[in-house]
C-alpha positions in Angstrom: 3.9 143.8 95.6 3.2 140.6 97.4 1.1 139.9 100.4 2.3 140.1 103.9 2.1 136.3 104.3 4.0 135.3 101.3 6.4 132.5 101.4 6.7 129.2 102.6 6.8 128.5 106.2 10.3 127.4 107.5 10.4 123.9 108.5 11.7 125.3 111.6 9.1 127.5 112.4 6.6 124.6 111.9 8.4 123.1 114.9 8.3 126.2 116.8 4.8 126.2 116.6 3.9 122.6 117.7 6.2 123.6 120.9 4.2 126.6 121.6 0.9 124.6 121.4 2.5 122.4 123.8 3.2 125.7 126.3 -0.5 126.9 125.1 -1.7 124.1 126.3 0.2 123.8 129.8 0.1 127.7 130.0 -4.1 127.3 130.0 -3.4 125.2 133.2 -1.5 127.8 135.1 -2.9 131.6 133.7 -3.0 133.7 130.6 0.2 133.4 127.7 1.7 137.0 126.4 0.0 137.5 122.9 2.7 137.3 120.0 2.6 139.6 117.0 4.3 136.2 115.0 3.6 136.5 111.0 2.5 133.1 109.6 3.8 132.1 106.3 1.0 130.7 104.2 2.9 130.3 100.4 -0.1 131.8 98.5 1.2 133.8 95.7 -0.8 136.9 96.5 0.6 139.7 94.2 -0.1 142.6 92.2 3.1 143.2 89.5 3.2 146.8 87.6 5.5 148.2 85.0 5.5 151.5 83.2 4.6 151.9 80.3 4.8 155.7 78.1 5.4 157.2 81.5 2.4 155.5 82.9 1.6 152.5 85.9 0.3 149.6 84.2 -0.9 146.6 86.2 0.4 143.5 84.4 -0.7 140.9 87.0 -3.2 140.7 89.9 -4.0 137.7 91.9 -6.0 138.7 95.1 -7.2 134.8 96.1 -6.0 135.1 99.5 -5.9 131.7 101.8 -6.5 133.5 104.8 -8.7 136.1 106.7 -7.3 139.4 105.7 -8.3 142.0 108.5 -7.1 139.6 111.6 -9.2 140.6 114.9 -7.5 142.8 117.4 -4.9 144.3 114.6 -6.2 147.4 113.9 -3.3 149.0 115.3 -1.4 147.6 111.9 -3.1 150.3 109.8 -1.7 153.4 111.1 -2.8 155.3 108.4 -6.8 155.7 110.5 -5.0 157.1 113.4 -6.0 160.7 112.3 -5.7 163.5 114.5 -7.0 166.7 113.2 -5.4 170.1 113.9 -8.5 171.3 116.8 -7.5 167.8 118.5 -3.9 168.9 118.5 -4.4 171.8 119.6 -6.4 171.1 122.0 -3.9 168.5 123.5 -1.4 171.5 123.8 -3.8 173.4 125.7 -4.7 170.2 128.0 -0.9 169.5 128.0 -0.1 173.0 129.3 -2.9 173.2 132.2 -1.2 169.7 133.1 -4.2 167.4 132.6 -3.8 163.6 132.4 -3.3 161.6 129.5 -6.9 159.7 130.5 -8.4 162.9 131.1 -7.2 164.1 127.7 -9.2 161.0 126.1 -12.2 161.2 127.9 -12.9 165.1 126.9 -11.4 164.2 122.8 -13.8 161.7 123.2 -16.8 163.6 124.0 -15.8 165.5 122.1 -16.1 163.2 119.0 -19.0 161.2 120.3 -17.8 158.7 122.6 -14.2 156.6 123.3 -15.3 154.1 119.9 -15.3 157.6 117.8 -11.3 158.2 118.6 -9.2 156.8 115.4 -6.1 156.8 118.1 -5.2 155.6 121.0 -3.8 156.5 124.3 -0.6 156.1 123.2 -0.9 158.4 120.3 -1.6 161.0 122.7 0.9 159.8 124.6 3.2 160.5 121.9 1.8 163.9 120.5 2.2 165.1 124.2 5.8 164.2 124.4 6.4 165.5 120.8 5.2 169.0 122.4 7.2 168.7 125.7 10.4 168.0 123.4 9.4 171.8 121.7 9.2 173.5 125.0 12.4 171.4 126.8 15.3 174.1 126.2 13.3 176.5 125.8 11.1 177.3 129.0 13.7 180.2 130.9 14.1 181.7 127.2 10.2 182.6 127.2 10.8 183.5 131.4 13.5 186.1 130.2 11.3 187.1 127.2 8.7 187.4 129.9 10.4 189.7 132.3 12.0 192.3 129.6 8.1 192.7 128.5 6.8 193.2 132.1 9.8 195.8 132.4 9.3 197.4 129.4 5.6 198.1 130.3 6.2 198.8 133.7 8.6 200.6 135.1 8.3 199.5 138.5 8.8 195.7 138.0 11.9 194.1 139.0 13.2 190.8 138.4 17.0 189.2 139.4 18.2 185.4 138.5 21.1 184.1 139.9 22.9 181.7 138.2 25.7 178.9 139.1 29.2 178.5 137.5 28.0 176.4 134.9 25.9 179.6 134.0 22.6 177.4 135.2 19.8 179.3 136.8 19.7 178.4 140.7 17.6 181.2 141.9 14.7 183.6 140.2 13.3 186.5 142.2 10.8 189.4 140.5 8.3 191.7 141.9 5.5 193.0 140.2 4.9 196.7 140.3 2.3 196.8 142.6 3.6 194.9 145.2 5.9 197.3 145.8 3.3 200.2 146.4 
């Protein structure tokens, strides 16, 4: 296992990089430069080698003398693995999801809930992405629980009445149900 920045830099790259302080420095004239996520190669042999041994991990050699700063500002969102979301957080997402509250509303009420906006491990995009992960569950799926929905209401009362039309494709174009009392 070797660190992220092993190897030596390309003699290309080396170029690269004296052209884009060139277009840093006329960039600075006219406005702000995109931020680059660009991995610089600092050949440091940074490593940790195992083998096993009777069934067992055994570390044969560590060297841990990194040459450079090893949590980089603004790259938090490289370790995923603090982006916890517990199970009440989910499910309160689906809740918010399903009363169709906004994503920013969604983060100002987890965080409160949590303490303040610092106190969420995640971003907006994670909730972002859990949303869609629960709109993909319902997508297909929405007149199955509408059918499931009418057969109950018929079953429990005799009175309701529902009617869906659908198109040659067998798509629905039309639903139409009264409830019981409506009728009275």
């Amino acid at each position: 296992m070797r660190c992220h920045r092993y190897g030596k830099p390309s003699k290309k790259k080396t170029d690269e990089q004296e052209e884009e302080k060139q277009m840093n420095d006329e960039a600075k004239k006219k406005g702000a430069k995109r931020k680059t996520n660009i991995q610089v190669k600092t050949n440091y042999p940074v490593l940790m080698e195992v083998k096993i041994e009777n069934d067992k991990w055994k570390v044969v050699r560590l060297e841990l003398d990194h040459n450079h700063e090893l949590s980089p500002q603004n790259r938090n969102k490289l370790f995923s693995g603090r982006k916890y979301m517990t199970d009440m957080e989910k499910a309160m997402i689906r809740t918010l999801n399903n009363n169709n509250i906004p994503t920013r509303q969604m983060i100002a009420i987890l965080s409160y809930l949590r303490g303040n906006v610092t106190a969420l491990p995640y971003k907006k995009k994670d909730v972002q992405n859990e949303r869609t992960k629960i709109n993909r569950e319902l997508k297909g799926n929405d007149m199955n629980k509408v059918m499931q929905y009418f057969m109950q209401r018929a079953a429990e009362d005799q009175t309701f009445f529902y009617k869906i039309h659908v198109d040659e494709e067998n798509k629905v174009k039309n639903i139409y149900w009264r409830e019981g009392i409506s009728q009275k």
